[in-house]
C-alpha positions as CSV (number, residue, x, y, z in Angstrom):
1,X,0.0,0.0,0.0
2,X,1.4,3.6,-1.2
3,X,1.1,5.9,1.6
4,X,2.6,9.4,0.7
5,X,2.8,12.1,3.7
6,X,3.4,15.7,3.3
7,X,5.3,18.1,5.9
8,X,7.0,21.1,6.1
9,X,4.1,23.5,6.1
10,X,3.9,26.4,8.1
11,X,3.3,30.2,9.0
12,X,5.7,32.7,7.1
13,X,5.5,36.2,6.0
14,X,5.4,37.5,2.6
15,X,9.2,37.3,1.2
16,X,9.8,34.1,2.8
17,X,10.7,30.6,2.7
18,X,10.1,27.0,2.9
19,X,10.6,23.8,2.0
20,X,7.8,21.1,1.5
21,X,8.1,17.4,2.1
22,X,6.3,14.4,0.7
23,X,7.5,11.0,2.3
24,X,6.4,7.7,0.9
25,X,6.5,4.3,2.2
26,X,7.3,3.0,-0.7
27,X,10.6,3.5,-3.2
28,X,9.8,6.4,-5.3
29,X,11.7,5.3,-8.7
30,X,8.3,3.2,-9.5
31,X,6.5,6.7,-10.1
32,X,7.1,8.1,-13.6
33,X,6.0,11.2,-11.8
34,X,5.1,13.1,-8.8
35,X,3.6,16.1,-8.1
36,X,2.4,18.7,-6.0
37,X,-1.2,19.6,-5.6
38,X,-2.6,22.9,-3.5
39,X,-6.1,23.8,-2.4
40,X,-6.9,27.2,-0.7
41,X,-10.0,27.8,0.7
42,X,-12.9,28.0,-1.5
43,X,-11.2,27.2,-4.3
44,X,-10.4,23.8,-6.4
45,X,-7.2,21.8,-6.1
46,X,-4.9,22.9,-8.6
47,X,-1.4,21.4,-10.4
48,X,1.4,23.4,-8.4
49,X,4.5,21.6,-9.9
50,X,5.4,18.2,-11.5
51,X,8.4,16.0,-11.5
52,X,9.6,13.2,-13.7
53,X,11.8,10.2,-12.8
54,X,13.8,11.7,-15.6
55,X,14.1,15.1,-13.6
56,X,12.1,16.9,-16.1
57,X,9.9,19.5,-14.3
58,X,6.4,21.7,-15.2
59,X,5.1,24.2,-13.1
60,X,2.2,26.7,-12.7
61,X,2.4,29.8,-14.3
62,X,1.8,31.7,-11.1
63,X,4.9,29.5,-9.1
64,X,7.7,29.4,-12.2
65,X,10.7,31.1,-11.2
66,X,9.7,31.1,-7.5
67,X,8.9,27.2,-6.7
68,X,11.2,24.7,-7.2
69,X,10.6,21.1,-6.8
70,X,12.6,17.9,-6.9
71,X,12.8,14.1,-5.7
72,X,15.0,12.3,-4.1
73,X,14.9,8.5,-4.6
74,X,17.3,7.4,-2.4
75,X,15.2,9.1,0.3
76,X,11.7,8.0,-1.4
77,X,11.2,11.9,-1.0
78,X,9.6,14.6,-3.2
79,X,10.4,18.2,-2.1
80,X,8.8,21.8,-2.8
81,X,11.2,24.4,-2.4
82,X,9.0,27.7,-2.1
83,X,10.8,31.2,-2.4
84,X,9.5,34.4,-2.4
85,X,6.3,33.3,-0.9
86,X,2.8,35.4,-1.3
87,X,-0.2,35.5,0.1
88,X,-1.9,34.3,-2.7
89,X,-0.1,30.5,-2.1
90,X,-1.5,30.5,0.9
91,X,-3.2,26.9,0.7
92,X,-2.7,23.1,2.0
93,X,-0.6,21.3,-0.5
94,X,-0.9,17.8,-1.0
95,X,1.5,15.4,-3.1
96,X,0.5,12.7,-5.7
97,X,2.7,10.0,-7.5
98,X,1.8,8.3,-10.9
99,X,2.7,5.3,-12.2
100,X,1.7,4.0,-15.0
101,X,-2.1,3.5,-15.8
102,X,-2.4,4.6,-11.5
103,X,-2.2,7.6,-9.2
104,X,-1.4,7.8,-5.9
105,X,-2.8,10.6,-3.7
106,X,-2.6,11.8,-0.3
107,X,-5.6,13.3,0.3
108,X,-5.3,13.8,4.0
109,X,-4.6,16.5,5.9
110,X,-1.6,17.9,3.4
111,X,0.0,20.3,4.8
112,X,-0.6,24.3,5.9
113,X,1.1,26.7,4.4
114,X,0.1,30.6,5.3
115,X,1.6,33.2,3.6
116,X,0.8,36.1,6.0
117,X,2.4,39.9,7.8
């Protein structure tokens, strides 16, 4: 059973930083890709960032330049490296991993991430 648990969330002020994580318990090299997934309050889930085993990467329009996101399979671990943070990411963000023909979510609690002065 894929379970895939995000951390890393938190409070920080407009300007800052943080790193995401998304653990699995499971090796990671199985899932042609992985992504990132956030969902602010009354809105719908969106696509933040996307990661291939090949280490090619998409990303949102309203993240490219500031988000950065990356795997680690020796760690089974996808990360979200979040710069320049703004209000408007202010959401939980949940990770997913496809394989293929099957995805993988974690739709739990995610984790918080509040973008605030």
């Amino acid at each position: 059973q894929v379970q895939l648990v995000e951390s890393g969330g938190g409070l920080v002020q407009p300007g800052g930083s943080l790193r995401l994580s998304c653990a699995a318990s499971v090796s990671i090299e199985r899932f042609a890709t992985m992504a990132w997934y956030r969902q602010a309050p009354g809105k719908q889930r969106e696509l933040v960032a996307a990661v291939t085993n090949g280490g090619s990467t998409d990303y949102a329009d309203s993240v490219k330049g500031r988000f950065t996101i990356s795997r680690d399979n020796a760690k089974n671990t996808l990360y979200l490296q979040m710069n320049r943070l703004k209000p408007e990411d202010t959401a939980v963000y949940y990770c997913s991993a496809f394989s293929p023909g099957r995805r993988f979510d974690s739709w739990g609690q995610g984790t918080q991430v509040i973008v605030s002065s």
